[in-house]
N, C-alpha and C positions, 0 to 999 in steps of 0.2 A: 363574433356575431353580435353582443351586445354592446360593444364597443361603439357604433355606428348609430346608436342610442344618444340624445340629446345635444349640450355641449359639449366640446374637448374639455375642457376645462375641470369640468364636475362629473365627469363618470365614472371617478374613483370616491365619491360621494354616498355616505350610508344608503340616499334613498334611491341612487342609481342603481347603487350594487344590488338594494333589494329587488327594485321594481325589473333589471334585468334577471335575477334570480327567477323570481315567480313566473315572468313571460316564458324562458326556458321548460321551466319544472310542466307549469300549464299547456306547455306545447307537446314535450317527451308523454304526458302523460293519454293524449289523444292519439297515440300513436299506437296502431291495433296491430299489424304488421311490419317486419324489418324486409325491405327486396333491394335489389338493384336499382329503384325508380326514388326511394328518399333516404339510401344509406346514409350519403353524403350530411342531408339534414342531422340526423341524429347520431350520426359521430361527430359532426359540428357543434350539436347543442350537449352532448357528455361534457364534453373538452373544455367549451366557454365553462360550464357547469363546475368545472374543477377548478379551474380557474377563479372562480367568484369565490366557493367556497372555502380555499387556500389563503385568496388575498381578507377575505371577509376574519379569517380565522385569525390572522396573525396584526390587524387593525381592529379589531371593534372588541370589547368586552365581554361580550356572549349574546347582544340580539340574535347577531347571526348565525348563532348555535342554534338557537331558539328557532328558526325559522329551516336551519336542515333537520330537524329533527321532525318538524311540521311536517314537509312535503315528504316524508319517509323518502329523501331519494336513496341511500340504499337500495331500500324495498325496488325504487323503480329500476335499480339499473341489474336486479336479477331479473324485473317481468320483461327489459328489454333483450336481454338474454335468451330468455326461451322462446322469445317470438322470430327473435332473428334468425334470418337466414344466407346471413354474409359472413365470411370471416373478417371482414374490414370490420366490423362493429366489435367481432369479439377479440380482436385486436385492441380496439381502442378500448373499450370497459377494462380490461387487463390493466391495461399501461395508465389511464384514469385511477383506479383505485390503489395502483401502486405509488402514483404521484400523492395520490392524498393522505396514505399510510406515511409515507414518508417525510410530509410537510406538515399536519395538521398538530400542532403545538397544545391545542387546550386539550384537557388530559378526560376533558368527560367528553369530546368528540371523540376521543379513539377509543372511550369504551364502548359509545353507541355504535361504530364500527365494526365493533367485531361484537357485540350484542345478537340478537334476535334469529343467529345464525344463517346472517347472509354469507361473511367471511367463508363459513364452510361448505355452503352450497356453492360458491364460486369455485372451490376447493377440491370438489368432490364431480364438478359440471364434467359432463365427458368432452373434452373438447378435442378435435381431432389433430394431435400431435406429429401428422404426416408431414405437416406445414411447419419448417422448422423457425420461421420468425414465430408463428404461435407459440411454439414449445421456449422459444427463450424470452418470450414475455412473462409465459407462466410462472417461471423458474423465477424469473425475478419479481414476481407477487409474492411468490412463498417467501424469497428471503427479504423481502420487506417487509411483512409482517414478521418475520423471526426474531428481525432488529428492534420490535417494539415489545417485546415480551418479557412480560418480570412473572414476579409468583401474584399479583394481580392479573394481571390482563390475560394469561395461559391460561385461568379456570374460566375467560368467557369461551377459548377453543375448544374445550375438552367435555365430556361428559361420562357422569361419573351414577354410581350404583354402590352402595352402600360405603363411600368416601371409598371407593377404590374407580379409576379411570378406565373408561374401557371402549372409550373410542376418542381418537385421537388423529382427525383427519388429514391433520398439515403434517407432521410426521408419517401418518402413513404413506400416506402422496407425495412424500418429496424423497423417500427411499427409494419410491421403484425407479426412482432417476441416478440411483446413486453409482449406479455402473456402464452410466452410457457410454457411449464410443467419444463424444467431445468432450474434454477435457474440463472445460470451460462449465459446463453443465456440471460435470463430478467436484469440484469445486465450490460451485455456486449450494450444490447437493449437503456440503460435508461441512461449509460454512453455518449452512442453515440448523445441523443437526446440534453440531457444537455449540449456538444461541439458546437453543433448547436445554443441552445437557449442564450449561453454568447456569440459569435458572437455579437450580438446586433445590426442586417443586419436588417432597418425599414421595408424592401420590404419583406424577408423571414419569419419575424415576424407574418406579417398581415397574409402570406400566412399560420402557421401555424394554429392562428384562427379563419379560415375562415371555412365553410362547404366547404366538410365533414370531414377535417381533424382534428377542434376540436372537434369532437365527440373521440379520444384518449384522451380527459382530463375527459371526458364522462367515457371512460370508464378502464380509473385508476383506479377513485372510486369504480366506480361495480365490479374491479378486488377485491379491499381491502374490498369492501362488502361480498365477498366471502369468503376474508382471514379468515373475522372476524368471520361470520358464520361458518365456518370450525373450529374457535378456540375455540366457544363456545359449539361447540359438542362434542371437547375432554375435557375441563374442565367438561361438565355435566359426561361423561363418568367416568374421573379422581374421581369424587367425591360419583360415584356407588360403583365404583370399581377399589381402588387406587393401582398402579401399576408404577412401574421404569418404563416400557417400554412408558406406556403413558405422564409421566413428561418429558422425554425428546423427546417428541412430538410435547407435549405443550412447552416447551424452543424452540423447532425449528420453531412452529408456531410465537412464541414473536418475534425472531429474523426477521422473512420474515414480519410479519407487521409493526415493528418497521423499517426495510430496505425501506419498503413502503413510509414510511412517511418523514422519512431522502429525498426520493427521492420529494415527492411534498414539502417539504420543500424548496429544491433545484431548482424545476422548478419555484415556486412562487417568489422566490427570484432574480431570472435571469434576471430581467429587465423587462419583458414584459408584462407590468398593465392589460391587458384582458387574462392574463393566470392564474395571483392572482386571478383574479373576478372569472373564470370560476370555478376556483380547489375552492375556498370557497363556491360559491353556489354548486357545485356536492356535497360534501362533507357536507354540511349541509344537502343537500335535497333529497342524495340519503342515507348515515348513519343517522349523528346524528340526526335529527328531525322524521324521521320515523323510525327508529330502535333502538339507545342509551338510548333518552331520556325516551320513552315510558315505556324502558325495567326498571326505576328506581322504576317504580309504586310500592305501599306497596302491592298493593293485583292484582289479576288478572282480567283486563277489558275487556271483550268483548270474555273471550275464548283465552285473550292474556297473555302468564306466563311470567315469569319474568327470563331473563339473566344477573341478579343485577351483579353476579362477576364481568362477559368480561366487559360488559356495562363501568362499575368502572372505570377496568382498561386502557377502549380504549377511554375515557373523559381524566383522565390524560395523556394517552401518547397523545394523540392530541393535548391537550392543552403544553405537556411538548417538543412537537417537532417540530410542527409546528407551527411558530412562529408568526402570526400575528394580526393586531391589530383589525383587521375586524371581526378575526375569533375568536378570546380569547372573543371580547365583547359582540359577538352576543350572544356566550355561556353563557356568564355571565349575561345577558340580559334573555335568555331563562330560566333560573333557577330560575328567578323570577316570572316566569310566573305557573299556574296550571295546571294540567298532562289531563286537558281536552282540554287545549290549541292543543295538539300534537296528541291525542286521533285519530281524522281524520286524517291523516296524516299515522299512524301507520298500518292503517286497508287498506289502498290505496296501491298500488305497484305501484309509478313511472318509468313510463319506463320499463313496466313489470317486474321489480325487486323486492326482498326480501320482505316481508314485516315483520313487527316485531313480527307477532306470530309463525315466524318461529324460533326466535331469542329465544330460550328458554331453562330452566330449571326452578326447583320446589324452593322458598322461600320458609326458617325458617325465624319467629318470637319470641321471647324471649318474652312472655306476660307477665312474674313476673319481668318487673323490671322497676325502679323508673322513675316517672312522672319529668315534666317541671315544677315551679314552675310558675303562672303566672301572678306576681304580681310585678310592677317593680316602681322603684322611678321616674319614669316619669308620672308615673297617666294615659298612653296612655293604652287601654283595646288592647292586641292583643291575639288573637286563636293561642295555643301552637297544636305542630304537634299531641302529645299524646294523648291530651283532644280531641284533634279533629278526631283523630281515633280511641278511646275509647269512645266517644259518640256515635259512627254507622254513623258518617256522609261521604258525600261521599270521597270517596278519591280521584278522580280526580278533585277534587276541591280544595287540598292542593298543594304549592307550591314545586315545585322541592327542591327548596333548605329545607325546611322545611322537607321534603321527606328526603333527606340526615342526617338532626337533628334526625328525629326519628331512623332510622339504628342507630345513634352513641348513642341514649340514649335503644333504645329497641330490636335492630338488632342482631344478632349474630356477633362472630369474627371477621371474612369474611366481613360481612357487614360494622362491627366500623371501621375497617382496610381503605377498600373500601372506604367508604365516608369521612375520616380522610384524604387520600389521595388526596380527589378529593378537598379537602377545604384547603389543602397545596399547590398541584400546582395550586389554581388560585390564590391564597396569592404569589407565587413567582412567576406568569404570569408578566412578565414587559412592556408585552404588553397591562394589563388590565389595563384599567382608575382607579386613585385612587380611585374616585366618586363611578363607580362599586361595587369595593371591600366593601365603605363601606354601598353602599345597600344591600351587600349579609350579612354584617355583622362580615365581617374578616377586616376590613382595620388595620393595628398595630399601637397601641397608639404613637408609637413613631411619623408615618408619621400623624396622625388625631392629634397634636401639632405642629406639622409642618407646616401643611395647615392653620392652625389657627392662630400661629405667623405671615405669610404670610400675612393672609386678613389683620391681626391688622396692619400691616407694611402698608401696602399700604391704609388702610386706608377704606376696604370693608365689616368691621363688623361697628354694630350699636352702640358699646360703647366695651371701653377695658376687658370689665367682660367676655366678650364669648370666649376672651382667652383660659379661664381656666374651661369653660362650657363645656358638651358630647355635644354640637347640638348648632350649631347658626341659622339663618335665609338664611346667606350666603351661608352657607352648603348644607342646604335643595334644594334651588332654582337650586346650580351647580348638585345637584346630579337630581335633577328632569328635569334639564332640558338635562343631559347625556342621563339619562333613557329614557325619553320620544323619544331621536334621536334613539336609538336602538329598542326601541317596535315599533316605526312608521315603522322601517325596517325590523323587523320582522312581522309585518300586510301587508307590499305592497306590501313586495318582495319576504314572504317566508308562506305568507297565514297563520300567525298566530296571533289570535286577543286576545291582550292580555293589558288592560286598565293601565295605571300609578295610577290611584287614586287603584286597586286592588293589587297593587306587593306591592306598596310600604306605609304604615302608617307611620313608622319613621325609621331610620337608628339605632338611640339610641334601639328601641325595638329590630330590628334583631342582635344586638350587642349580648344584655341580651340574648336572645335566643341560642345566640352559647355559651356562658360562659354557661348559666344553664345545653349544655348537655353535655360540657366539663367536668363541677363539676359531674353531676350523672355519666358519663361515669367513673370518679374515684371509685364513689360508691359503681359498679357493680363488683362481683365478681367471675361472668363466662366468663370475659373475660382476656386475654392474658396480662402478664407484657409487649411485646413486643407494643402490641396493645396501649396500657395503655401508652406507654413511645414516642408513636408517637402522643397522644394525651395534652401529656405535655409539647413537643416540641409547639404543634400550641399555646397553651394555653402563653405560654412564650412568643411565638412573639408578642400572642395578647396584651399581659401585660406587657410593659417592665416597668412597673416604679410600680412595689408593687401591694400596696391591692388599688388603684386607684380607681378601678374601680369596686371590691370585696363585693358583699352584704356582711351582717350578716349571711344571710342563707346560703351563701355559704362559709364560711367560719366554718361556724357549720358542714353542711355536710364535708367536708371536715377532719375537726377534728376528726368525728366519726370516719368515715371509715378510719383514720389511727389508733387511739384507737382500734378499732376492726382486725387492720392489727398485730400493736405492739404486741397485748394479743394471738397472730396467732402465733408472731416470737419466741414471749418469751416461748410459746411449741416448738418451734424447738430444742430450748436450752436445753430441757429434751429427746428431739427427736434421730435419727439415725447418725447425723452429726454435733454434737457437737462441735467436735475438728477442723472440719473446715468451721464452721458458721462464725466466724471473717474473715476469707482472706478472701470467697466470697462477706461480705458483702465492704471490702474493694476497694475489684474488681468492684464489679457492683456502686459503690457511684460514684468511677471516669467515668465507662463506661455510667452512668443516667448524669452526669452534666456535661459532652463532647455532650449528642446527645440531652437534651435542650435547649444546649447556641450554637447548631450550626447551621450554617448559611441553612442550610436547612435539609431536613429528613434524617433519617439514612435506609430508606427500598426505595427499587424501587417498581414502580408501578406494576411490574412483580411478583411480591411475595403474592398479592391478589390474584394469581391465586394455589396458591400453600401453601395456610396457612391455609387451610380448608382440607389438608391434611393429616394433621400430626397425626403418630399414637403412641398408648399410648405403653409404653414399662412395663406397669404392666402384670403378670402373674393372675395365679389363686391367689397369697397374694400377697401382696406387697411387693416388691424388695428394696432390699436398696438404689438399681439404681433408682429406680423408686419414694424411699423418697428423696433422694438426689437431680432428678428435681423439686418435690415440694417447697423443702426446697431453691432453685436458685429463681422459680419462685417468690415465696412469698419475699426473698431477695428482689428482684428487684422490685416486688409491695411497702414493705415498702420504700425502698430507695427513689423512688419516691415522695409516699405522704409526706415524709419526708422533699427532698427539695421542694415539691410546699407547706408544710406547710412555711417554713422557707422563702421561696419567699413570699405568701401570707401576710406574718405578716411586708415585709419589712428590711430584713435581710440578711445579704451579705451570701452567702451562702460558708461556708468551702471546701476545698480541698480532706479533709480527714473528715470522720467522726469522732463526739464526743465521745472517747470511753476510757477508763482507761487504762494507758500502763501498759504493764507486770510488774512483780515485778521480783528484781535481785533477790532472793533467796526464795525459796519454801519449805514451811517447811512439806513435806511429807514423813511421819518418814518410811514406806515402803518404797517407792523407795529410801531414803536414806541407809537405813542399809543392804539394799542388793548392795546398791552399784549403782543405773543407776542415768544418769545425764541427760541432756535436750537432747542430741541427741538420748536418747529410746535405749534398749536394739538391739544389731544386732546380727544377727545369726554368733557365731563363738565366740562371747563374753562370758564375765565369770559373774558373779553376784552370790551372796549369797544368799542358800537357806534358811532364816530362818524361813520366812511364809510358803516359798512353800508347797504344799501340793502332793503327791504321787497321780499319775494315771494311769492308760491304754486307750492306744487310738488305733483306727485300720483305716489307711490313706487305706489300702487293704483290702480285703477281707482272713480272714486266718494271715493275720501279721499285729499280734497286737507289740506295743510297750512301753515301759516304761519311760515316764517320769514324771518329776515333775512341777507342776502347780501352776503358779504367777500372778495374777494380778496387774497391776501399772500404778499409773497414774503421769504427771510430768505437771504443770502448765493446762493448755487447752489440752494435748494428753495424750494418755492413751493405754496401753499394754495388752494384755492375752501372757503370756508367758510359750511355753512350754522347760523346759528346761534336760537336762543329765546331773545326777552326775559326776563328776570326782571324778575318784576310789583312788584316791591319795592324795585327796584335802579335808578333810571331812567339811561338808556343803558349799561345792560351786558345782557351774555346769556350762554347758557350753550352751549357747541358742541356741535350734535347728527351732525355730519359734517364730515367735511376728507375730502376729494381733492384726486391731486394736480396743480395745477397745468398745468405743460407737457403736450404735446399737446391740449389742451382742443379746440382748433379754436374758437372760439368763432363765432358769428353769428347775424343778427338774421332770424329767418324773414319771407320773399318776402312774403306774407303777412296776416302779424299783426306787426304792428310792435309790439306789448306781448311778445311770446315770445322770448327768447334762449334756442339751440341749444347745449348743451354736450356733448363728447364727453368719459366719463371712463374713462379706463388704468386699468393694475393701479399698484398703488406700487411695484411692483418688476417684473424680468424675471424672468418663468419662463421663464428657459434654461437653468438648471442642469440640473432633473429630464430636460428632454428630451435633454440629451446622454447623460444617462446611460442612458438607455432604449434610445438609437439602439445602445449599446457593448453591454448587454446581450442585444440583439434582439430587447429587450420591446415591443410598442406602446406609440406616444405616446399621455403622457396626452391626456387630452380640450383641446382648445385654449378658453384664456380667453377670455372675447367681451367686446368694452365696453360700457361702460353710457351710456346716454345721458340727458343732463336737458335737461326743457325749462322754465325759469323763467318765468313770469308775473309782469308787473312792472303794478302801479296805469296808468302812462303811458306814451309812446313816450320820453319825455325820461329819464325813470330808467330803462329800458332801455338805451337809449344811453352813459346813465354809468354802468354797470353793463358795458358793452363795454369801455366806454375805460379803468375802471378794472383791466379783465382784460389790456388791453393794455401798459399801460402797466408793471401789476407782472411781465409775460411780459419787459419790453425789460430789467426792471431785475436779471430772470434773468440774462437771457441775456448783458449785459455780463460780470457776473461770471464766470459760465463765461467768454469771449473773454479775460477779462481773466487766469483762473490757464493759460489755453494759450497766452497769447501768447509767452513764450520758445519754445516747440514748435513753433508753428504760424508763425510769424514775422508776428501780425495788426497791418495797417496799418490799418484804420480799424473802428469799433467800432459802425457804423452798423445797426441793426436793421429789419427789416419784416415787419409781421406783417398777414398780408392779411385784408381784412373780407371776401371775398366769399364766398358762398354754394358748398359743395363741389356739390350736384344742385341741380337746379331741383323736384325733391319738395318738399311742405309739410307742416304736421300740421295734421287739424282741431283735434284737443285734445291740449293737453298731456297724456304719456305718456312716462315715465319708468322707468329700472332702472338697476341696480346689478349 
C-alpha cells in the first residue's frame, strides 16, 4: 500500500518510511468497525504496517522506535480485534504480530511488545479455533513468542503476588493444545513449553508445579498410556492378520512414542528437580508398574493376557531414551522382584486409568525346548525359571528377570528377540548402577575385574585372592546395600513389597543363570539366525576374557549343537546352492564378527514389533528361493556357533574363515575340450560340441527348437548349456543359454522316457532386496519362481546320457565345494549322491517350458 507513495527510488527513505507509517497508523485509527465492506483495507494496512515497522527496525537507530511507540499500535491492533467481525482480520493480526516477534531486533521494541499486556490479551482473546487455519496461526504466535524468552522478557508475561507467579497466560493457553489430534500442533505445543522450562526463572518454575498446573506432567503420561495402548492393538492386529497397510501404522505409532519420550526426556532434563520427580513417578505409576511389567507374566493372572511384544519393546525404549538414574534403577530394582509384587497394581486403575488387562494379546510357549541346567560351581541351590514352571508352581512368584530367562530359553522368536533386548539395553543403561547390573546378572567380566582391582587397590577386599574370585564379601554388601536403597523405594513410595533376602541369593548364581539360557538359546533350533546372533553379541560382552567363566556343560552343549549345525551345512553342499555356499558363508563370517565385537546391538527395539511377521516365501514345493533362505540362514547359525566355539575355547578369532583356496588349474576334461574357462560359457560364445547331446525344447507353445545339450562344470560353478550348431563349423556351436547348474533336480519323466525334467534357479540369491524391504517396512518384492525345462532327446539311451552326464558334472561340483570347507567342516569323506528319483508322481503330456 505504501509503496505507491512518491518515487521509486526513495521509498525506502527515513521520511517515506515515516510519512507512510503515520498515513497507515492515522487511517487504522478511524476505523470504527471491521465488516466484509473494508476488511480488505485494514488487513492491507496491518500488513504494510509490519512491514514498515520491521524494515524501519533493522535500518534506522531508534527514530522509528520512537514513533511505534507514539502511535501505541500495539494498543491499536487489540482495538482492531474487538471491533472485527471477520476471521480474515484475525488472521492477519495473528500472523502480523508473529512476524514482528520474530524479526524485530532492538531489544527495547520487544520489551514494548510484550509490555502493557497486549501480548496476553491476544493470548487469552477467545478466538474461534473451529477454523483450523486460525488455530495454527495461534500456535505459531505462542511459539514465537516462547523463542524470545529469557528471565527478562518472561516477568513482562507473567504476574505475580508476593514474588510468587500466579498467572501465566502463554503457558496456560498453549497446554490445553498439548494433546490435540495433529501432530503438528503437539509439537509445535511441547516446543513451546520446553523454551519455557530452559529459562530457568525459580518463580515460573514453582509456578509450573504447582496445582493444578502439574497435573500436565499427569497427564503426559496418560497421553503415552494411550499411545501405547493404541500400539498394542495394531501389533495384536498385525499378527492376525499381517498387512503393509498395518506395518506402516505400527512405524507411525513407534515414531509418536518414541517423539514422546525424546520430549519427557527433555522436560526432565531442563533443570527443574520436581518435574524429574513428577515424570518418574507418573511414568512408573501410571505405565510401567501397572501395565508393562504385569504384561511380562508367562501365563495369564487374574483374566489378565499378556502384551509380551509392545511391553518388550516400550521397557527398552524407556529405558533407551529416557535417561535417568532414578528411573533406569528402579526398573532394574523391579525386575528383581516377583510378578505378584505388581499383580495389585495391575488389576487397580489409578486415576481411573488403563488398567493392564486391557493391555493385551494371546502368548505362545515353545514347550519342547531345553531346560536350565541347575547346578553350578558355587554349591548355592537356586530355583531355575524352567524347573519352576514346569513344576506347576505358581508363576507370580517367579522373578521378572527370571521371566525374561525363560522367553530366551522357552519363548518363541519374538519373545528371545524381546527379552535379549531388554537385557541389552539395561547392560548399556549408564545410568544403571554397576551393582544393579550385577544382581540382574549381566554386569561384563571386563567391568566385575575392574571393581575388584579397585577394592584390592584401596584396600577393601579381605585378602588379594578375591581379585581373581566371581564374588567377594565386598561385593555382596555394595550390591546389597544398592538393592536394599531401591526395594525400600519401591515399598514407600510405589507400594510394592518386595524383600532383599527374596530377589537376591547371590549375584554369582544370577550370572550362571543368564549364560545357561544363553548356551540353550544357541541349542534351539526354531529360532532365528538373526535372533541367535543378538544373543551372541550379549553373550560376548558378558565374556570378554574366553572360556572364564564356561562350565563343561556348556561348553558340551555348545559343541553339539554346532556338530549338528556342521552335519546341516555339509547337506547344503549336496543341496540347491552349492556354487554359492562359499561367498555367503564368507559374507555372513565378516557380517557375525562385526555385530559380536560391536559396541552395542545390531536391531532396534522397534523390530520386535515386526519380526513375528515375516512371511515364508515357500509355495506348494519348495522354491529355490526359498532353499536359498534356508541355506543363508543356516550359514549364519553355523558361523556363529563357529566363532562362539572359537571364542569359548580361548582363541583369537580370524578375519576370514578357514577354508582351502581355489586351485589355479582344474583338471575337467569337459569343460576343457569344449573349450570354457572360469568365466562359464556366455551366450553368443563358441564352444565344442563333443559331448553335447542333440534335443528339442519349446520356450512357447507350438515353437519348438533345436539345440544341443552340455552340461559343465568349472571349479565350485557349473552350467547346463543349451547351445546351436554352426552350419559352417562342424562340431562347434554357438550358446544360446547357460543356466546354472546346482539345484537342477534333474529326472527322467515316469512316462516318456525320451523327456528329461530340469528345474532352473535364479543365478543368484535375491535376499539382499528382501532384507532391505523387511528394515524399511516396504513389501517384499514379488517372489522369483523357477523355471522349468523339459528336453526331448531323439532316444531313451541319449536321455539317459544326458542324466548321467548332469550327474556326474553336479558330483565334480560338489567335491570342490567339500574340498575348499574341509579345514572348516572337518569332512571325512567326500562321497556324493545325487538321487535319480522322481520329486511327484505328475507327468507332462508335452514338453512345456519357462524361464
Amino acid at each position: 500500500m505504501w509503496f505507491f507513495s512518491g518515487r521509486s527510488r526513495n521509498r525506502f527513505s527515513l521520511d517515506n518510511l515515516s510519512s507512510g507509517y503515520r498515513s497507515l497508523t492515522d487511517q487504522l485509527v478511524k476505523v470504527q468497525i471491521v465488516n466484509e465492506v473494508n476488511k480488505d483495507f485494514v488487513i492491507e494496512a496491518i500488513r504494510s504496517i509490519a512491514e514498515l515497522i520491521t524494515y524501519g527496525d533493522q535500518h534506522d537507530d531508534g527514530t522509528f522506535f520512537e514513533l511505534f511507540m507514539e502511535k501505541q499500535v500495539m494498543g491499536e491492533f487489540v482495538r482492531i480485534l474487538k471491533i472485527s467481525r471477520t476471521m480474515a482480520v484475525s488472521l492477519q493480526l495473528l500472523q502480523t504480530v508473529s512476524i514482528l516477534i520474530q524479526n524485530l531486533e532492538n531489544e527495547h521494541a520487544l520489551y514494548y511488545l510484550f509490555s502493557n499486556e497486549y501480548m496476553n490479551y491476544l493470548i487469552t482473546y477467545s478466538f474461534d479455533f473451529r477454523n483450523h487455519d486460525l488455530l495454527s496461526y495461534y500456535i505459531s504466535f505462542l511459539r514465537a513468542i516462547s523463542r524470545k524468552l529469557d528471565k527478562n522478557t518472561i516477568s513482562l508475561l507473567v504476574k505475580t503476588e508476593n514474588d510468587e507467579v500466579v498467572s501465566f497466560p502463554l503457558y496456560v493457553e498453549a497446554i490445553r493444545f498439548a494433546f490435540h489430534e495433529e501432530s503438528m500442533i503437539r509439537t509445535a505445543v511441547r516446543n513451546l513449553t520446553l523454551n519455557i522450562y530452559i529459562v530457568g526463572d525459580d518463580c515460573v518454575n514453582r509456578y509450573v508445579t504447582s496445582a493444578p498446573h502439574k497435573d500436565y506432567f499427569l497427564n503426559l503420561v496418560t497421553f503415552l498410556q494411550k499411545q501405547c495402548i493404541d500400539l498394542n492393538q495394531l501389533v495384536s492386529d498385525a499378527l492376525k492378520s499381517p498387512a503393509q497397510e498395518i506395518n506402516s501404522s505400527i512405524f507411525a505409532a513407534v515414531d509418536e512414542i518414541e517423539d514422546s519420550l525424546y520430549y519427557f526426556s527433555d522436560v526432565m532434563s531442563a533443570g527443574i528437580p520436581d518435574v524429574g520427580r513428577l515424570m518418574t513417578d507418573n511414568l512408573l505409576q501410571l505405565l510401567i508398574f501397572p501395565i508393562l511389567v504385569p504384561s511380562l507374566t508367562i501365563k495369564a493372572v487374574n483374566d489378565m493376557k499378556s502384551g509380551i511384544v509392545t511391553s518388550l519393546y516400550l521397557l527398552c525404549c524407556i529405558l533407551r531414551i529416557v535417561k535417568t538414574k532414578d528411573l533406569a534403577n528402579v526398573i532394574a530394582a523391579a525386575l528383581l522382584c516377583p510378578l505378584e509384587a505388581f499383580i495389585s497394581q495391575s488389576l487397580a486403575k489409578p486415576n481411573g486409568y488403563m488398567s493392564a488387562h486391557e493391555f493385551s494379546h494371546e502368548i505362545k510357549v515353545d514347550a519342547g525346548s531345553p531346560k536350565f541346567d541347575d547346578t553350578h560351581s558355587s554349591g548355592t541351590s537356586q530355583t531355575h525359571p524352567v524347573d519352576f514352571v514346569e513344576n506347576g508352581c505358581d508363576y507370580s512368584r517367579l522373578a521378572l528377570r527370571e521371566t525374561l530367562l525363560y522367553y530366551v530359553t522357552c519363548g518363541d522368536d519374538v519373545q528371545v528377540l524381546g527379552s535379549l533386548c531388554v537385557l541389552a539395553t539395561l547392560l548399556q543403561t549408564k545410568e544403571l548402577d554397576e551393582s544393579m547390573l550385577d544382581a540382574l546378572g549381566i554386569l561384563p567380566q571386563r567391568k566385575q575385574h575392574k571393581r575388584l582391582l579397585l577394592e584390592a587397590l584401596v584396600g577393601e577386599g579381605p585378602s588379594e585372592e578375591q581379585l581373581f574370585s566371581l564374588e567377594s564379601n565386598s561385593m555382596r554388601e555394595s550390591i546389597g546395600s544398592e538393592l536394599d536403597r531401591y526395594l525400600l523405594k519401591l515399598k514407600e513410595k510405589y507400594g510394592v513389597e518386595c524383600s532383599f533376602r527374596d530377589v537376591v541369593a547371590s549375584p554369582h548364581v544370577h550370572r550362571f543363570q543368564v549364560l545357561d539360557a544363553l548356551v540353550s538359546l544357541f541349542c534351539r533350533s526354531n529360532i532365528s539366525a538373526e535372533t541367535l546372533w543378538e544373543g551372541g553379541w550379549l553373550l560376548r560382552q558378558l565374556l570378554s576374557y574366553s572360556e572364564a567363566e564356561f562350565k563343561s556343560d556348556h561348553l558340551k552343549l555348545l559343541n553339539e549343537s554346532y556338530k549338528h549345525c556342521a552335519a546341516a551345512l555339509l547337506q547344503e553342499v549336496r543341496g540347491v546352492w552349492p556354487d554359492l555356499l562359499l561367498t555367503v558363508l564368507c559374507d555372513e563370517w565378516k557380517k557375525c564378527k562385526r555385530a559380536i565385537e560391536a559396541s552395542s546391538p545390531r536391531k532396534q527395539p522397534k523390530f520386535i514389533l515386526l519380526s513375528s511377521q515375516k512371511s515364508s516365501t515357500e509355495g506348494p514345493g519348495e522354491s529355490s528361493v526359498s532353499a536359498g533362505e534356508k541355506m543363508c540362514e543356516l550359514v549364519k547359525v553355523f558361523v556363529l556357533l563357529y566363532q562362539l566355539q572359537t571364542f569359548s575355547l580361548g582363541k583369537a578369532l580370524p578375519d576370514q574363515p578357514p577354508i582351502n583356496p581355489p586351485v589355479h588349474v582344474y583338471e575337467n576334461v569337459r569343460a576343457k575340450t569344449s573349450g570354457i574357462d572360469s568365466l562359464g560359457p556366455k551366450p553368443g560364445s563358441e564352444l565344442r560340441l563333443v559331448d553335447a547331446v542333440p534335443c528339442r525344447i519349446a520356450f512357447e507353445r507350438g515353437k519348438e527348437r533345436h539345440f544341443f545339450f552340455l552340461p559343465i562344470s568349472w571349479g565350485m560353478s557349473g552350467w547346463v548349456v543349451l547351445a546351436e550348431e554352426l552350419p559352417l563349423k562342424r562340431n562347434y556351436g554357438v550358446v544360446r543359454i547357460a543356466a546354472p547348474l546346482a539345484g537342477s533336480n534333474p529326472r527322467i519323466d515316469s512316462k516318456h522316457s525320451r523327456w528329461l525334467h530340469l528345474r532352473i534357479r535364479p543365478s543368484t540369491l535375491p535376499l539382499a532386496d528382501l532384507s532391505k524391504s523387511e528394515v524399511s517396512g516396504q513389501a517384499k518384492t514379488r517372489a522369483l519362481v523357477d523355471g522349468r525345462w523339459t528336453l526331448a532327446f531323439k532316444d531313451e539311451e541319449s536321455c539317459k546320457c544326458a542324466l548321467s552326464m548332469i550327474i556326474e558334472e553336479i558330483s565334480v561340483q560338489v567335491e570342490e565345494v567339500e574340498r575348499r570347507l574341509k579345514p572348516l567342516l572337518d569332512i571325512k569323506t567326500n562321497s556324493v549322491h545325487i538321487s535319480n528319483q522322481p520329486e511327484s508322481e505328475s507327468s507332462y503330456t508335452t514338453p512345456s517350458n519357462s524361464l
